[in-house]
Residue frames relative to the residue before (quaternion, step in Angstrom):
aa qw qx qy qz dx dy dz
X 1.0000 0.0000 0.0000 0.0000 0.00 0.00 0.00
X 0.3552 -0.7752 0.4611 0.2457 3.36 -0.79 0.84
X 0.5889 -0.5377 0.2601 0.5444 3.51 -0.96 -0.16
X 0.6836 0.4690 -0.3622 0.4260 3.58 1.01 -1.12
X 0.4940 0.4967 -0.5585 0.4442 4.05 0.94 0.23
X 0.5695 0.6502 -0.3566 0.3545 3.64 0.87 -1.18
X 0.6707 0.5955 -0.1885 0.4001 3.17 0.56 -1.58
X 0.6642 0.4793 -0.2544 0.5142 3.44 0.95 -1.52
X 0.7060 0.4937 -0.2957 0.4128 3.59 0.56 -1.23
X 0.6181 0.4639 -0.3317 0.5410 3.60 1.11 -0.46
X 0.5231 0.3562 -0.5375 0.5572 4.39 0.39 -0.72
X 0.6810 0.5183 -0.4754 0.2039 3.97 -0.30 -1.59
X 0.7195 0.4178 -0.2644 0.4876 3.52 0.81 -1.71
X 0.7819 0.3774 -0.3827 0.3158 3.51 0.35 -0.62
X 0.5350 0.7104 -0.3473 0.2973 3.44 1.39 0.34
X 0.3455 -0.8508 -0.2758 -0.2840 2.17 1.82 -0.86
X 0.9124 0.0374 0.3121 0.2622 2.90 -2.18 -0.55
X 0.6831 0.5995 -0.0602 0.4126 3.35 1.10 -1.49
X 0.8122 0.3209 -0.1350 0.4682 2.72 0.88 -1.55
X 0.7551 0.4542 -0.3507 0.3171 2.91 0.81 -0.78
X 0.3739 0.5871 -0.4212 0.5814 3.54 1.75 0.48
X 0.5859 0.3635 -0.4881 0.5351 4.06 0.10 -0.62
X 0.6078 0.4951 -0.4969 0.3723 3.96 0.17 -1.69
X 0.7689 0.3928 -0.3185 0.3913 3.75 0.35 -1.49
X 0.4853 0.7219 -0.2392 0.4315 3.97 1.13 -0.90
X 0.6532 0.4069 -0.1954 0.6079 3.39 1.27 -1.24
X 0.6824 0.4463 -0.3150 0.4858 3.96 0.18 -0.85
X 0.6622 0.3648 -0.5013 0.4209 3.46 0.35 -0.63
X 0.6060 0.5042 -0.4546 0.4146 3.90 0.81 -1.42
X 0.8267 0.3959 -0.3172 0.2431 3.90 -0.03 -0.88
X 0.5317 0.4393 -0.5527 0.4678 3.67 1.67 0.17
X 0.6024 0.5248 -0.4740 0.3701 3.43 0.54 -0.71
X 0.5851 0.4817 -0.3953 0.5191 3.80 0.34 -0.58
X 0.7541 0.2206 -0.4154 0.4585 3.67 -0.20 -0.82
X 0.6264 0.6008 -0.4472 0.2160 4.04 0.69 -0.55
X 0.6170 0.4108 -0.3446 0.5760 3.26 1.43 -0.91
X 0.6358 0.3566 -0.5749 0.3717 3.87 0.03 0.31
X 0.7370 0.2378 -0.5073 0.3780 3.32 0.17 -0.45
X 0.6028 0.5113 -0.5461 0.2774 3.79 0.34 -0.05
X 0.4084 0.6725 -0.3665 0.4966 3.74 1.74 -0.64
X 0.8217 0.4237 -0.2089 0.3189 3.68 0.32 -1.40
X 0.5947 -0.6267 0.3980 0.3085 3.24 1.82 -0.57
């Protein structure tokens, strides 16, 4: 493997990384959103 594959294989995986943090980033924001409505609603 060369370096400039290396490199590439590192930006791809650490991209990624990202997302699959926002994907998780998003779920946490939308239980918390439906938890305080239904605790809001009673």
């Amino acid at each position: 493997m060369t370096p400039e594959e290396r490199a590439e294989f590192y930006r791809r995986r650490r991209q990624k990384n990202w997302a699959v943090l926002g994907a998780l980033l998003a779920l946490v924001v939308l239980f918390f959103f439906i938890s305080a409505a239904r605790v809001l609603r009673g």
